[in-house]
C-alpha positions in Angstrom: -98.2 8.9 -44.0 -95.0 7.7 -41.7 -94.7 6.6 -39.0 -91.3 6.9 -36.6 -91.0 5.6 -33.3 -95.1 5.4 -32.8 -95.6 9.1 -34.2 -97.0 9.9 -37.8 -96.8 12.5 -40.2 -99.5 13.2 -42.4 -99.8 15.7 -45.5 -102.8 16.4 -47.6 -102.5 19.2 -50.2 -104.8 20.5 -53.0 -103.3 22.7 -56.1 -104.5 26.3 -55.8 -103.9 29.9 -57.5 -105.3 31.6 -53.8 -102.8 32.0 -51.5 -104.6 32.8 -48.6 -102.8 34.5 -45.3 -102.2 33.0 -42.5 -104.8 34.9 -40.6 -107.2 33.4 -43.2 -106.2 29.8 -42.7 -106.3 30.1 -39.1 -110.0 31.7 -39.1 -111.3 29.8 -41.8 -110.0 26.6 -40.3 -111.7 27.4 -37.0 -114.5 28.0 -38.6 -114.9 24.9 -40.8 -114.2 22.4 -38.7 -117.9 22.2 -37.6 -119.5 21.7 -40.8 -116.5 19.6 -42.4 -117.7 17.1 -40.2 -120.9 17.2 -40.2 -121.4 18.8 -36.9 -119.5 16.1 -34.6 -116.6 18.1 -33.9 -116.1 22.3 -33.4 -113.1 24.5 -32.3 -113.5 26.3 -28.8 -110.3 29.0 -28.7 -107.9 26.1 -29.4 -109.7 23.1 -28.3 -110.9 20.6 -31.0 -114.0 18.7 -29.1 -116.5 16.3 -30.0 -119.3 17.6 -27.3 -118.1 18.2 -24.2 -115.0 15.8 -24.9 -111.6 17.8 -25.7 -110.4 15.5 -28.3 -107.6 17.6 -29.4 -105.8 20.3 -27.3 -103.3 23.0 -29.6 -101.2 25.6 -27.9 -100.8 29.0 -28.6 -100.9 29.4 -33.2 -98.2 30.3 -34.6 -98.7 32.8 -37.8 -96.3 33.3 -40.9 -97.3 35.3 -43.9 -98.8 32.4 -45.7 -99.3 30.0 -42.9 -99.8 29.0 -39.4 -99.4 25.6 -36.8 -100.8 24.6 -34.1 -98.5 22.6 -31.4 -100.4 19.8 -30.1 -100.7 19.7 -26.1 -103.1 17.0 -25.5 -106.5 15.7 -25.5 -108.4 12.4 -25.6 -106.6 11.8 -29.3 -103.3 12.2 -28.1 -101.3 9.5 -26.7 -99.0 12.2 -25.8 -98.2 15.7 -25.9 -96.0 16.7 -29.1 -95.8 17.1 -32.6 -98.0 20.1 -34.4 -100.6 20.7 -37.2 -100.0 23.0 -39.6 -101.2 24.4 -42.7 -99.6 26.6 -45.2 -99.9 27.7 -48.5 -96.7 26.9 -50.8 -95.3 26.1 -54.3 -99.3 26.7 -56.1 -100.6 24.2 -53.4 -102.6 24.7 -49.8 -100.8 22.0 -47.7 -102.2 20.4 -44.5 -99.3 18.6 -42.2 -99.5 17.0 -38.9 -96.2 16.6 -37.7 -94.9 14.0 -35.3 -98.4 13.7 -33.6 -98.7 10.3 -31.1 -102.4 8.9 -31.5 -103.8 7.5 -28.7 -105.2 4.4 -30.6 -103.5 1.5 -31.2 -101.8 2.4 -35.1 -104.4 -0.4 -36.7 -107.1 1.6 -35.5 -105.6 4.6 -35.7 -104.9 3.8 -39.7 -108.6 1.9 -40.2 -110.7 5.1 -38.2 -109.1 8.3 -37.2 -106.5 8.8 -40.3 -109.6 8.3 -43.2 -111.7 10.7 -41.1 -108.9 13.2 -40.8 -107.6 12.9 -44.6 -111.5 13.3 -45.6 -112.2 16.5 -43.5 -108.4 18.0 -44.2 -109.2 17.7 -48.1 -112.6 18.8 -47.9 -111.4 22.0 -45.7 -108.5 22.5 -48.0 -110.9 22.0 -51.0 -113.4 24.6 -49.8 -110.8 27.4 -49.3 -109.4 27.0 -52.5 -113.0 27.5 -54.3 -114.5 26.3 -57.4 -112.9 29.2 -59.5 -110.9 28.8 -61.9 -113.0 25.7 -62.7 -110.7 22.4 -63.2 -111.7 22.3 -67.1 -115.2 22.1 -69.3 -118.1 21.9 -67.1 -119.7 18.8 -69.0 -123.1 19.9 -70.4 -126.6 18.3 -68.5 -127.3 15.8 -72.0 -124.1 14.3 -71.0 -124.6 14.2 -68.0 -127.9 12.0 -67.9 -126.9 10.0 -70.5 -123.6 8.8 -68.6 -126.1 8.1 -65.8 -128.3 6.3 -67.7 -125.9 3.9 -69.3 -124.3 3.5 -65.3 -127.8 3.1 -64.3 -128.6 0.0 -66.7 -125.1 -1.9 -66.4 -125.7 -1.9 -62.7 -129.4 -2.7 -63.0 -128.1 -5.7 -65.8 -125.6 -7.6 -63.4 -128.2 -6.9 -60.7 -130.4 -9.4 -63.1 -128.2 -12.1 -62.1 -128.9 -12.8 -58.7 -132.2 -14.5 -57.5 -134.8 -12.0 -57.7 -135.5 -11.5 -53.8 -132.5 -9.9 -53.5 -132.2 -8.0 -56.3 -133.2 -4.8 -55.1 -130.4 -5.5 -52.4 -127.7 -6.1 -54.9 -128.3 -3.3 -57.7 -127.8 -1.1 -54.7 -124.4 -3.0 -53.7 -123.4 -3.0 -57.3 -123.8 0.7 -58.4 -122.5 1.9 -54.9 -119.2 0.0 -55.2 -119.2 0.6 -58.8 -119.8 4.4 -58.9 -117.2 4.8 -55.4 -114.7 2.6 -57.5 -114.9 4.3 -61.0 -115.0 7.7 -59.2 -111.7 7.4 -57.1 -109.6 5.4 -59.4 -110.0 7.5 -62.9 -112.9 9.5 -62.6 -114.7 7.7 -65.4 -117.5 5.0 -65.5 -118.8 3.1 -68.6 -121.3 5.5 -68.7 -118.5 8.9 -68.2 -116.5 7.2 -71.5 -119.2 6.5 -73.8 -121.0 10.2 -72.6 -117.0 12.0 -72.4 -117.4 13.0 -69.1 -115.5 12.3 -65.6 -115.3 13.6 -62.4 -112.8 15.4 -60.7 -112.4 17.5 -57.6 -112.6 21.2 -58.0 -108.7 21.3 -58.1 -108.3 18.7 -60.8 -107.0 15.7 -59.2 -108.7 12.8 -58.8 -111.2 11.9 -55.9 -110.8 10.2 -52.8 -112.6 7.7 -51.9 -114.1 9.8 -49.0 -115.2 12.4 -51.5 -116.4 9.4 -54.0 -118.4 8.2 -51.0 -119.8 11.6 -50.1 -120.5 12.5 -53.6 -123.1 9.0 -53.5 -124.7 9.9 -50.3 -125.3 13.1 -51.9 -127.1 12.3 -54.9 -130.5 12.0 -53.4 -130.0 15.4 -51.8 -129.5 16.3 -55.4 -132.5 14.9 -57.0 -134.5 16.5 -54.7 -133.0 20.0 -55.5 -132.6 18.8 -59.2 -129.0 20.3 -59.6 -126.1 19.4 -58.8 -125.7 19.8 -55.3 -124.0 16.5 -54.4 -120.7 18.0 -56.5 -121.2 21.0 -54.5 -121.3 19.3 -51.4 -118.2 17.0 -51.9 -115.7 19.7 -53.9 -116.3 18.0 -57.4 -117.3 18.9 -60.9 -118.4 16.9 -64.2 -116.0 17.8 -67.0 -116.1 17.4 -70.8 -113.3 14.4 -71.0 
């Protein structure tokens, strides 16, 4: 992100072999928006709201062969009209931009709420359209798999030993959050994912955010109860032979 003069320009991009229309883009995008996050917000014609609330008002798109933007008119989110949001596919990557766009927040808050939600449902959108095919290397077999999460399970379970024991429970669940979010987003690997040779990646290879790291944990009971792997299918990741 920059920031010039109290506007910002943001980019997230994902690599890709699809390169989608920008009839697609614009549908898929309207589409998405409502279950990217998780129901709070939906597109109505080429209103963004949160309820009844336009948070975001777009003009008119504007469609190329392998992309389309939005200008931004107003809305609750805009300190002023100005800027646009486009996205467009380019170079073997699906790029999201918003372009000289004025929050309304004060920049702190704008950076510490607004800008992590945005970068987490722009990846997750951009993520989605590119697909799970062709898969971003080995899947890594189920073996592996639970025995990287057994070995993660006890070294968080161990340093959870060494707090008083009434707050144990408390702390192995503070401990394995942090530690799983951490291992995920910074190499992909824990303990467990080395000694196992297995990490995580997002479907396109890179590494994960944090956001994804963070819905990939609030998955995982989702995914016990369905016993397979539904919290990698819900946050755009896969396990891979390392």
């Amino acid at each position: 992100m920059r920031r010039v003069e109290g506007r910002v320009w943001v980019d997230d991009s994902v690599a890709s072999a699809r390169l989608p229309t920008g009839k697609e883009l614009r549908d898929s995008y309207a589409s998405d928006v409502r279950p990217l996050s998780l129901g709070l917000a939906h597109m109505e014609d080429s209103t963004m709201r949160l309820g009844p609330l336009e948070i975001l008002r777009f003009g008119p798109p504007k469609l190329t062969r392998r992309g389309v933007s939005w200008p931004v008119e107003g809305g609750l989110a805009a300190g002023a009209p100005g800027g646009s949001f486009a996205i467009r596919a380019a170079g073997g990557r699906l790029i999201a931009s918003l372009e000289g766009y004025r929050p309304r927040l004060p920049f702190v808050l704008y950076v510490l709420t607004q800008l992590p939600f945005h970068h987490l449902v722009m990846r997750m959108y951009l993520l989605r359209v590119r697909g799970r095919l062709p898969e971003p290397g080995m899947p890594a077999a189920p073996p592996r798999r639970l025995a990287a999460a057994a070995i993660d399970v006890g070294l968080c379970a161990a340093i959870a030993l060494m707090v008083p024991k009434k707050r144990r429970l408390a702390a192995f669940a503070g401990i394995a959050a942090g530690y799983h979010v951490a291992c995920w987003s910074t190499s992909g690997r824990t303990v467990g994912g080395i000694v196992a040779g297995t990490r995580v990646v997002a479907v396109d290879g890179s590494r994960p955010s944090i956001g994804q790291s963070l819905l990939r944990l609030l998955a995982l009971p989702w995914a016990g109860l369905r016993t397979r792997a539904a919290h990698d299918e819900i946050a755009a990741t896969e396990v891979i032979a390392d």
